[in-house]
N, C-alpha and C positions, 0 to 999 in steps of 0.2 A: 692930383694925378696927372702925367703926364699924357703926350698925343699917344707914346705905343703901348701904355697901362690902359688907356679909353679903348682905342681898337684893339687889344686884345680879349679886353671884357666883351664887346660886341661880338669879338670870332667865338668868341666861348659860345654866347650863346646860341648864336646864330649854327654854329656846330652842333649844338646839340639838337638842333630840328634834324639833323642827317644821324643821329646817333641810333635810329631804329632803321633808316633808309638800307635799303641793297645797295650793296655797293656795285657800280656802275660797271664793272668786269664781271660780273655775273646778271648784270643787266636792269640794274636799277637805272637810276635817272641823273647824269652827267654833274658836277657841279659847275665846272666849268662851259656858258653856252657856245656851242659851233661859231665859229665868227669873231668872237670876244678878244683873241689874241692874236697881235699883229704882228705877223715875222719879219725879224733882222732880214736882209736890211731896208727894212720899211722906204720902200721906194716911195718919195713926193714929186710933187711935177717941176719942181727947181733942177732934180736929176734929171728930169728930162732937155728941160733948158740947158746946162750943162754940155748933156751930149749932142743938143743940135749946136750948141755955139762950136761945137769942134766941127759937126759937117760944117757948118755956115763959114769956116775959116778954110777949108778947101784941103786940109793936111791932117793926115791921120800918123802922121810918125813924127820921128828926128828924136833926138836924146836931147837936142835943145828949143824945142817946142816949146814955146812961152807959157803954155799950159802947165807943161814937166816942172819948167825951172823955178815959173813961179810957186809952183807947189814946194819944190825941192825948201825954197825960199821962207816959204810959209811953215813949214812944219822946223824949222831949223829955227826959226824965231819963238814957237811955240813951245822947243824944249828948254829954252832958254841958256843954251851952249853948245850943243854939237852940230859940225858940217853931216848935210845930209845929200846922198844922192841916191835918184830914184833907179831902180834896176826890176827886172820882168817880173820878182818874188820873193818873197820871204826867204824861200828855200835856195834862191840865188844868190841873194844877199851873204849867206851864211857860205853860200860855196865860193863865192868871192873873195870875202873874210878867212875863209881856212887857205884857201889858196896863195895868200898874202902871207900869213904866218908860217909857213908849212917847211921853211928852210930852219926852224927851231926847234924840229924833233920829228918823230915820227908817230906818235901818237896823240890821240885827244880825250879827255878824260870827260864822260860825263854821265846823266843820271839813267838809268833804266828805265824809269817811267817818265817816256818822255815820246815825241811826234817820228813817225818815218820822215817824214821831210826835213825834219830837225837834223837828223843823226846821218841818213845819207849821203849828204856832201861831205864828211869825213872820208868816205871809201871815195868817191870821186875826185877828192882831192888828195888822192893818193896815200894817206893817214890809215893808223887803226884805230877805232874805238875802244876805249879803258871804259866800263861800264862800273857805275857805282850805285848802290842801294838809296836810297831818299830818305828823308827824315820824314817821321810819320805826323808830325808838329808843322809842317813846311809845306809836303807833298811838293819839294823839291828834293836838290842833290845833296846829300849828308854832308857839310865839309869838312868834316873829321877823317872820313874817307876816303872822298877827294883827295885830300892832303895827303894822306897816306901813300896813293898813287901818283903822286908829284915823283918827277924825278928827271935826269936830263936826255932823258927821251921822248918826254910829252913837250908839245910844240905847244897848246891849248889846255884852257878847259873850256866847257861849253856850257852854258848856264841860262837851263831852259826856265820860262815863268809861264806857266801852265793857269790857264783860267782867269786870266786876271791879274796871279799874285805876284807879288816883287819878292824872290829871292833875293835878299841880300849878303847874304855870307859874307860877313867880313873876314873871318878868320881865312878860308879858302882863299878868295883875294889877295891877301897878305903873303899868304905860303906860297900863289903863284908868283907876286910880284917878288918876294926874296931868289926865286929860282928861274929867274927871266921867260916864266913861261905866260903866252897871251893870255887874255880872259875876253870872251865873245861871251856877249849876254843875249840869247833868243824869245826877245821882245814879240815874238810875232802877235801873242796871246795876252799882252800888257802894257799897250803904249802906252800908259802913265809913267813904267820905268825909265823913260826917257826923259821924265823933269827930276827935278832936286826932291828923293823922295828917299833921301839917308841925312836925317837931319839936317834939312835945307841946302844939301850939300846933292849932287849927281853920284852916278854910279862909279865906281872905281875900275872902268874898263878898258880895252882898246878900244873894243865894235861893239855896236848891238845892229841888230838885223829885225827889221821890221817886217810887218807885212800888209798887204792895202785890200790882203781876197775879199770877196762880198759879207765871210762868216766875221770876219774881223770888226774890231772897232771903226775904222776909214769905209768900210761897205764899199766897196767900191770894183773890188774885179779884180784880176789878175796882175799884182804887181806888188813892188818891196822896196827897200830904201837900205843902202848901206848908212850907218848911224858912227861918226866917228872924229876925234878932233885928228886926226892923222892925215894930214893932207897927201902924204904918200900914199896912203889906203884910197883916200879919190881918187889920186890921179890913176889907181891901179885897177880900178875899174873901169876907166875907158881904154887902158893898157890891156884888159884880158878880155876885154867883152865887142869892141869895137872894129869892126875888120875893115869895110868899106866906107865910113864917115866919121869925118873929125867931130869934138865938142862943139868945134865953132861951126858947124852943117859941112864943112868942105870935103866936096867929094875926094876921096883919099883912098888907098888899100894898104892898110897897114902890114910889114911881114913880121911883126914882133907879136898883133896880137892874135892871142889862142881863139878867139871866134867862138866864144861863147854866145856874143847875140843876145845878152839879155835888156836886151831893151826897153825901157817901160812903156806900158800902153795909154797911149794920150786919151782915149775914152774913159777907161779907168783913173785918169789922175785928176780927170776934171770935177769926176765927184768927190775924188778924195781931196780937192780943193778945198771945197763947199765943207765936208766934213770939219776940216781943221778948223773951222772959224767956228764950228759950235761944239767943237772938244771935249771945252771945260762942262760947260751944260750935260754932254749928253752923259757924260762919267758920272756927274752928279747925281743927276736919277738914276743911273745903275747901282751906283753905292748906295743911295735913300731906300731903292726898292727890293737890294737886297737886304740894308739892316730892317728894314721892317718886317720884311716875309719872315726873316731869322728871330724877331723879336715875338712873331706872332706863333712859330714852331719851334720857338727851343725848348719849349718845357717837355717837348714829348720826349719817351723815351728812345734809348738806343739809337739816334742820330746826331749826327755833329756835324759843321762844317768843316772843309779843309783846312781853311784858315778865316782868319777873324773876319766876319762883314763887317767891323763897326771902322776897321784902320780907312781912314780916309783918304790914304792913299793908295790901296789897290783899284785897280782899271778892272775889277769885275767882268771879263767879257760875259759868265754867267756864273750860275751859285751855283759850286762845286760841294756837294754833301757825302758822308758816306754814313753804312750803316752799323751798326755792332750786333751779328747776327745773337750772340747769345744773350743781351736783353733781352731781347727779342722773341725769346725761347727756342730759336731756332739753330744749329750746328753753324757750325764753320764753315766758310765758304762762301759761294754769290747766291745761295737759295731766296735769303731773306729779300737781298736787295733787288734779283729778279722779280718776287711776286709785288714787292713795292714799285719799282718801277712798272710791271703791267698795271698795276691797280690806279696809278697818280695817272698815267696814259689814260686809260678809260673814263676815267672823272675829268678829261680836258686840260690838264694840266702838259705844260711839254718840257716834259723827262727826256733824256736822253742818256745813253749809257755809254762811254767813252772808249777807247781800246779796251781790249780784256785781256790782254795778252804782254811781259814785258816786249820793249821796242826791237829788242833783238830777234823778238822770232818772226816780224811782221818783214825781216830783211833778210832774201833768201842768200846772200853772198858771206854772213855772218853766223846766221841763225843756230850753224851748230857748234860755236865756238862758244857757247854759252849757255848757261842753266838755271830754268826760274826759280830755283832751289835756292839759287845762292843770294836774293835778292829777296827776303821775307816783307820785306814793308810793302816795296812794288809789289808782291803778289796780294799779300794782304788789298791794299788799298781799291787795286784792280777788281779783284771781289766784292768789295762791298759799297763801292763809289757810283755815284751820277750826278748828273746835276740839272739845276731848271734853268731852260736855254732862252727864253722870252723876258729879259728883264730890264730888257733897254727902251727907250723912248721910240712910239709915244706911250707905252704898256704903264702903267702906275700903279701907287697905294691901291685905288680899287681893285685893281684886278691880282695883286698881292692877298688881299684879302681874299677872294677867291681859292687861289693857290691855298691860301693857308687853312683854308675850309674842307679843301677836300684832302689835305694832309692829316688834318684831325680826324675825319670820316673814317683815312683810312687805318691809324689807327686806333681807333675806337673799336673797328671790327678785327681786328690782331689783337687787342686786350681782351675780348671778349671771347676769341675763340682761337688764338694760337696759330702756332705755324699749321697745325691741318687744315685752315682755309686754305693755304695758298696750294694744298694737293687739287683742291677744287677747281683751284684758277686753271692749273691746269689740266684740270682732266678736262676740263670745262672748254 
């Protein structure tokens, strides 16, 4: 027998001591203890050290801050081929990047279920959004679709990796590169897609667009990294961002550039330093802790992952699940996956529930030029999706195990008694 056939015989039984229990939304007794799980981004005292070595250096800015560059430096060696520079965010990154392309059409193609920060710099940079449905296999952007929406009016596509996963589309790739239109891949949610993870080989892109926020993998605080072998695309960053200082510190005022200002923040880079030297490590118990939570709850019914935990290259920022309300017994819709996620919350588990809405309606300059009708996957998914947000280091197997106990708890009491519990949760 293997390690996740032993610990799953032990979740069995150890589950079955909660198989009479209240469940802990009606006010039985937690499986998960107060305390037990330690939230991203698990601050140590090295981050503190970090951010005094920036007071201790007297300079809290500049774009070439030995701090910034050596970072820029470091994560550029760690993907193992693309120029990288640091900029204020994720979300600037991307508005930088569309900004650069944007003399190649006027449109940007991309998926529905996807970030407001993702898809905004599209209108900012003066573009329209082409919205497409997602594959339900992917919980990315269809590229059959996509493709479809190719044509010489799209400048872009935009190719968001949601949770972790590496969208790869090759076929889409392909379509755009036959019809000179860019590909921005929005990595913010999967710095792994920045190594060689298309058959030893990297992405097939122009950009990718990072990000360094605290919720991210870099933990780190407000800031982003344009990702690109295009050295035109660097220099065009300090071409649209820099008004008052050169690369090399010299004081300067430029009249060409637009004064975006996105500057990265040298407090934040210094953790996101530290970060990059344990990368490899920290992805690896993300991956570990989610194939095993998944090995310890697959058998249940009516849930699935988004996509596979076991691919050893997703960057897992958390286990992305959703639900299938009519296993379930219960209709169509978010009912199921509402009383599942109140019920894993109260047993200590941290569920969280993601947009519920496609991206278009959370953006009031768009919102009515489009219908969540027309997008069945995205609405689908949106419905029945959440996912478990603690599964990064130092959180481990044990506390997986947990997780996975009070997932059986909860349904043990939905086998037992169907969707009218969850009328209880909430009347309750």
């Amino acid at each position: 027998m293997n390690g996740f056939g032993a610990l799953r015989l032990i979740t069995r039984n150890t589950t079955g001591a909660f198989s009479g229990e209240k469940l802990a939304v009606f006010g039985g007794k937690p499986v998960v203890p107060q305390g037990r799980v330690t939230p991203w981004p698990a601050a140590e005292n090295k981050h503190l050290h970090a951010l005094q070595g920036v007071v201790d250096g007297g300079r809290y800015h500049r774009v070439n801050h030995p701090i910034v560059s050596d970072l820029e430096q470091d994560l550029a060696s760690w993907t193992g081929k693309w120029q990288v520079r640091a900029v204020g965010s994720g979300t600037a990154a991307i508005h930088i990047e569309l900004d650069y392309v944007k003399e190649r059409g006027e449109q940007v193609v991309t998926a529905a279920l996807n970030w407001p920060g993702a898809v905004g710099p599209i209108k900012i940079s003066g573009l329209e959004p082409v919205f497409v449905d997602v594959d339900m296999n992917l919980a990315g952007i269809d590229q059959r679709a996509a493709a479809e929406k190719f044509g010489p009016n799209v400048a872009a596509v935009l190719v968001t990796h949601l949770f972790g996963n590496n969208v790869l589309v090759p076929d889409a790739r392909s379509a755009a590169r036959a019809q000179g239109i860019a590909v921005i891949d929005d990595i913010c949610q999967s710095i792994g897609a920045a190594k060689a993870i298309v058959g030893g080989a990297h992405l097939d892109a122009d950009a990718l667009a990072l990000s360094g926020n605290g919720a991210k993998h870099l933990g780190a605080g407000e800031l982003g990294f344009v990702i690109t072998e295009d050295a035109n695309l660097i220099a065009h960053v300090d071409r649209v961002s820099l008004s008052s200082s050169s690369r090399s510190g010299a004081r300067i005022f430029s009249p060409y550039s637009q004064g975006y200002n996105y500057r990265p923040n040298v407090f934040s880079s210094s953790i996101a330093k530290l970060r990059v030297t344990e990368m490899d490590t920290q992805l690896q118990i993300r991956r570990d802790n989610c194939k095993l939570l998944w090995e310890l709850i697959g058998e249940l019914v009516g849930i699935s992952p988004l996509f596979n935990p076991s691919d050893c290259d997703h960057s897992m920022l958390n286990f992305p699940l959703r639900i299938e309300p009519e296993a379930l017994g219960f209709a169509p819709g978010p009912a199921a996956r509402d009383f599942v996620v109140r019920s894993l919350q109260a047993e200590g588990v941290p569920i969280c529930v993601w947009l519920t809405k496609p991206v278009f309606e959370y953006l009031p300059d768009i919102c009515d030029n489009w219908k969540a009708a027309d997008f069945p996957n995205t609405v689908k998914l949106l419905d029945t999706m959440f996912y478990v947000s603690e599964i990064a280091p130092p959180n481990n197997g044990e506390l997986m195990e947990l997780y996975a106990e009070a997932f059986h708890k909860v349904w043990n009491a939905l086998h037992k008694q169907g969707p009218k519990i969850a009328a209880g949760a909430i009347s309750g």
